[in-house]
N, C-alpha and C positions, 0 to 999 in steps of 0.2 A: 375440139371442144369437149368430146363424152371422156378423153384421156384421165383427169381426176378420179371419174366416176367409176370407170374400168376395172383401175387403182386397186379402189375402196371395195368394186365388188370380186376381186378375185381372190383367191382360194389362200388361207394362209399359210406363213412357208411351214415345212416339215420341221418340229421342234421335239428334243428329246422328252418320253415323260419322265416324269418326277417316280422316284422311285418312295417307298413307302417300308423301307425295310427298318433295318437299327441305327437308319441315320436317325440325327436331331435335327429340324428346321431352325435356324435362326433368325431372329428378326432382330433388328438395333433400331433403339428408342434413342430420341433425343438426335442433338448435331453429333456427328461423328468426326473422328480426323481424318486427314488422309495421308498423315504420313506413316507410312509402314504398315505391314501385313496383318490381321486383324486373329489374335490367338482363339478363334472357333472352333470351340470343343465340338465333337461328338462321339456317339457312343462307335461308330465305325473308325475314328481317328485312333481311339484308347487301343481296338482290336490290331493296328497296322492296316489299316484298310484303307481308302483313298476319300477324300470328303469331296462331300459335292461342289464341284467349281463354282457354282454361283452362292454358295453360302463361303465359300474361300474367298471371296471377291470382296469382301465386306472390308472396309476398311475399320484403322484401328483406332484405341483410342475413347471407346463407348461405354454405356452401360448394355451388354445382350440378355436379350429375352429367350431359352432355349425354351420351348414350347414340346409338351407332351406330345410323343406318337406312342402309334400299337406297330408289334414287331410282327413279322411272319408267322408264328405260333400263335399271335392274337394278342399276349401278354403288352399290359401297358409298359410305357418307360418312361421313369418320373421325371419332372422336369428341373433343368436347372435355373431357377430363378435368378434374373437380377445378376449374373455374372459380372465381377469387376474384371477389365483386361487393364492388369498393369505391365503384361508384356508382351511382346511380338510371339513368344514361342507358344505355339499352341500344344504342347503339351504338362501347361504349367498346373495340374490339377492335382498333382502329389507335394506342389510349394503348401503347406500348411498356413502358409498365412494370408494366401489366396483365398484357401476355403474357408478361414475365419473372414475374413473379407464376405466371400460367399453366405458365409452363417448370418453376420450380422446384418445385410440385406444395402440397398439404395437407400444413401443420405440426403439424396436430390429432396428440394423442398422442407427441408427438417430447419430449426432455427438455427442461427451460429453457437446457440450454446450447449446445442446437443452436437453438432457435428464440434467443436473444439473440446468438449469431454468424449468422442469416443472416435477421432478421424486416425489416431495413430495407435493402431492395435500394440506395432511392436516396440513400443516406449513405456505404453501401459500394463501390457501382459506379456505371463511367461509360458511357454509350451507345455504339454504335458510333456512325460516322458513314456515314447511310445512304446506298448506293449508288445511283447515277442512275437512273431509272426502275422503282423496286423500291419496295415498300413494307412497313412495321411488318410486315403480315400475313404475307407471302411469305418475310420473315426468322425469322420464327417458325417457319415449316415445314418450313424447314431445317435448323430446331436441334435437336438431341436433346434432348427432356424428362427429366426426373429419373424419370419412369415409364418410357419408352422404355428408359434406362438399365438400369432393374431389370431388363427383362424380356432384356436383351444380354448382362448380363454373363456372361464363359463364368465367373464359380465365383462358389461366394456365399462372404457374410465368414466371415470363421476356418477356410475350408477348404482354405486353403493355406498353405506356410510364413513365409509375409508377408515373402519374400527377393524382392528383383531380382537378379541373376546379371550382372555386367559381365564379361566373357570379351576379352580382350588379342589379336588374331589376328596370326600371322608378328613378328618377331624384334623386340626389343627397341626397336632404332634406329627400326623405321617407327612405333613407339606415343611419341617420343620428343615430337613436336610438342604434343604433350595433356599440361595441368596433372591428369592420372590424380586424385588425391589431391584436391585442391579441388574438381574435377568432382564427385565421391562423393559428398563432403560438402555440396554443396548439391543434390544432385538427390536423398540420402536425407533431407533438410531439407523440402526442398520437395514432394515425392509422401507422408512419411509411411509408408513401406515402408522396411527394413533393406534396404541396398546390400552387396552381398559380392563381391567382384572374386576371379577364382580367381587362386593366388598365382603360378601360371606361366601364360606367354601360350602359345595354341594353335601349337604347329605347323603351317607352311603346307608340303605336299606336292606330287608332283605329277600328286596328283586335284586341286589345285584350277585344272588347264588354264591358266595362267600364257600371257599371248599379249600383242602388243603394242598400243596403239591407235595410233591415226590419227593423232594428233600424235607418238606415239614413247613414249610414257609405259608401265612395264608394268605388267599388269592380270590379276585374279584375277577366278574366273568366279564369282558374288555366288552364281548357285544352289548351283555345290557349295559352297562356303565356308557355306550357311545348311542347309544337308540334313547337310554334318558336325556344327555346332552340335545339329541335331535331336536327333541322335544319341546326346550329350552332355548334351544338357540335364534337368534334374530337373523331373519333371513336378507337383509340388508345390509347386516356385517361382512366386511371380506371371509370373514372366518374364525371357526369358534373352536377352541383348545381344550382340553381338559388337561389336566394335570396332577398325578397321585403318586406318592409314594409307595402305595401297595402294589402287589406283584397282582398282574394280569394274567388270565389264561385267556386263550381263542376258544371257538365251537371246537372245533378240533383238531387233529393233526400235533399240536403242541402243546406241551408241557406248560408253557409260557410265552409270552412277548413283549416286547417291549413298548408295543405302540400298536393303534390300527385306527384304517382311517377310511372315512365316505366320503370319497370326491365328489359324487353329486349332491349332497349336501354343505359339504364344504365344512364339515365337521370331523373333530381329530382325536385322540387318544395317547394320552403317552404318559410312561410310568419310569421313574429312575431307581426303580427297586434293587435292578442288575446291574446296574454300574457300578465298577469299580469294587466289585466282589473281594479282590485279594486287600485293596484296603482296608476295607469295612472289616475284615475279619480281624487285621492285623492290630485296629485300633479297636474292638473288642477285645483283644488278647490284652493288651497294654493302653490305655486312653491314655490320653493329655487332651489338656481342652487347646493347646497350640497343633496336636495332630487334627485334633477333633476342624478346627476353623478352615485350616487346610484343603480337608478334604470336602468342604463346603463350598470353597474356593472354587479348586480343579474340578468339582462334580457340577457348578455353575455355572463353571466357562466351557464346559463340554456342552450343555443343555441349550445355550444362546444359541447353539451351533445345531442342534437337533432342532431347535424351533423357527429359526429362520430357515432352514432349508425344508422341513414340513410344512410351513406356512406357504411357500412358495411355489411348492406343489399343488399344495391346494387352490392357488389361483394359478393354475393352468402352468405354471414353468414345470417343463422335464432335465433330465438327466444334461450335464454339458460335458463332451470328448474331449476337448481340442484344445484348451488352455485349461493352467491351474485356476480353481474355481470352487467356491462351494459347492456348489452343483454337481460335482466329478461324481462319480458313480462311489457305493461306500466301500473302504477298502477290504472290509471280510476281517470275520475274527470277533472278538469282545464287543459289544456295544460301544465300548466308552472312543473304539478305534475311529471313531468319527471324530474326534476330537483332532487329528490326522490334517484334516482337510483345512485348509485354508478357512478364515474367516473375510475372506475378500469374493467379489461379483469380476470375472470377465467383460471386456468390453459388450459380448452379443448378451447374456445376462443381463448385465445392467441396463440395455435398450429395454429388454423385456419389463424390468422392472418402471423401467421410468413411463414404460406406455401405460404400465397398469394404475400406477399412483400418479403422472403427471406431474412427477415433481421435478424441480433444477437440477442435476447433476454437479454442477459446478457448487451451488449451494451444499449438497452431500459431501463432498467431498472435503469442504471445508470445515463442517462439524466434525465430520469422526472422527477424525487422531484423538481428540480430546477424551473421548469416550474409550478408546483404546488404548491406550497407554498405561493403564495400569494393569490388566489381564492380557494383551497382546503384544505383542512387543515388537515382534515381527511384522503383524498384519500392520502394524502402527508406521513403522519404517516403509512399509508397500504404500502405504496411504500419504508418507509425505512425498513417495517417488512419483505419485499419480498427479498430486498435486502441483508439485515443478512441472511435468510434462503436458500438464493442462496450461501452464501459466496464468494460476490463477496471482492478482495482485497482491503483491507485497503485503499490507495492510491488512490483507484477510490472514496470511497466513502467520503474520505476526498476535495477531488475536487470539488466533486461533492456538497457539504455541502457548500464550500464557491462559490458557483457560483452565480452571479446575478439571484437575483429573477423575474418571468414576472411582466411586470409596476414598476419596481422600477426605480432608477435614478443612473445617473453617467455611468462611462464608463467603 
């Protein structure tokens, strides 16, 4: 009769402890499968070291949870969130399109028309090309994740007035070189945020310490010109631009720059003085007002490209490794070398973006060839490749084909 109880009060069996070194604990959320071996990273597996049997036990098939430990010398080891296993081999953490997988986080609970714009990374993006002596991994931990993101961004969705603020600095003639109006319009195309340019440009005073550089050029001091904007700016805006054709200096250290900016304010600075230096000289040597439009043109479509990836900073997105992207780090050299970069968003990118604005994706997608097609040519051909691979309907993209191109003519 007391045999149950016996049971219940004897001694329990001898069990190994858990160790606490540079493995990762693994949890798996959600149903799992059970056919086949479940690819359970850890930091012990990478080294050749043996994984703990009962996190090897996990079947496959899941979304896993790697959860932070502290190793032997005390030091944290960060955690791998949200791991997609799309294969049995557990050392698939150098497949790069795993860790884009990884970057862009769990689509569990997302509506069908976010997971149908961003469930097929390798239809929609193309790789970087890896840098010499680096690897899949090391670019990965460079990148900002779609979770990183969340936890950066200084406002959440719909707490702001979903404006960006383009603000015109000093007199009409220095803003003269910038297609102003096209610019707008593709950089509120492209971010998904309403662009509002105030209708008179700033006054430049003289607080803004006006001095000359080193080649003779005059220059405005970027700090006060960005502490007036402060000033100025609506703190409900996503974020507020300034915009000058005069040359900038910093406090110090430089000669010049080209831009500077307050993230915790969320206010920006940036000057096209230094762009495209060997043009502007050449078409000083020789004008024509057909070099002259030209180079209003190409110094335009460069700037869309400085503005949406500064604006994008400024609400919290960082740097992106791992696919071609605006976001790729800058390539070094001339200012204008930004021009370089893609005018297109990555799949983990674009999640970023679409949590910050709340917008359709499938609806973006389907405005911008129109808007693209007459400065890009490329990014326009990317955008109708994105577009087939979303399979968005016929009907849109037929619309979408005959719409007025930007700067064309007629009504």
């Amino acid at each position: 009769k007391n045999a149950p109880l016996r049971r219940l009060c004897a001694a329990p069996s001898a069990r190994a402890p858990r160790t606490r070194g540079r493995e990762t604990r693994v949890r798996a959320h959600g149903r799992v499968g059970t056919a086949g071996r479940a690819g359970v990273m850890s930091h012990a597996s990478r080294a050749g070291e043996e994984q703990d049997p009962e996190c090897s036990a996990a079947a496959g098939g899941g979304v896993l949870d790697l959860a932070d430990t502290a190793s032997d010398d005390g030091a944290t080891i960060p955690a791998l969130d949200r791991l997609h296993i799309w294969s049995s081999d557990a050392t698939d953490l150098e497949d790069p399109w795993n860790l884009v997988r990884l970057a862009l986080g769990s689509l569990a609970g997302e509506s069908w028309r976010i997971k149908k714009a961003l469930a097929s990374p390798e239809e929609m993006g193309r790789l970087r090309p890896l840098p010499e002596g680096t690897t899949w991994w090391e670019q990965y931990q460079r990148t900002q994740t779609y979770d990183a993101f969340r936890s950066a961004i200084p406002f959440r969705p719909n707490t702001t007035s979903g404006c960006i603020v383009f603000v015109l600095l000093g007199d009409e003639d220095a803003t003269l070189g910038l297609l102003a109006d096209e610019v707008i319009a593709l950089v509120e195309a492209f971010l998904c945020f309403r662009v509002v340019r105030r209708p008179e440009p700033m006054a430049v005073g003289a607080w803004a310490q006006e001095r000359q550089s080193a080649d003779g050029r005059p220059q405005l001091g970027a700090h006060f010109l960005l502490s007036h904007l402060e000033g100025s700016a609506d703190n409900r805006s996503v974020c507020t631009i300034g915009i000058t054709g005069t040359d900038i200096y910093p406090p110090r250290k430089f000669d010049y720059v080209t831009g500077m900016t307050d993230s915790a304010h969320r206010v920006g600075l940036f000057s096209f003085a230094r762009y495209y230096e060997k043009r502007r000289k050449a078409l000083k040597d020789a004008y024509t007002k057909q070099a002259d439009s030209e180079l209003k043109r190409v110094l335009s479509m460069c700037f869309v490209k400085v503005l949406c990836r500064e604006s994008m900073k400024l609400a919290g997105m960082r740097e992106c490794h791992l696919l071609c992207c605006l976001m790729n780090p800058f390539p070094g050299g001339a200012p204008e070398a930004v021009a370089d970069l893609p005018l297109e968003l990555c799949c983990v990118c674009l999640r970023k973006l679409q949590f910050a604005t709340q917008v359709d994706l499938l609806d973006r997608f389907a405005r911008l060839p129109s808007l693209l097609t007459a400065w890009y040519p490329e990014e326009t051909a990317q955008a109708w490749e994105r577009i087939r691979s979303a399979g968005l309907p016929t009907y849109t993209v037929t619309a979408v084909q005959h719409a007025r191109p930007l700067g064309s003519s007629g009504t």
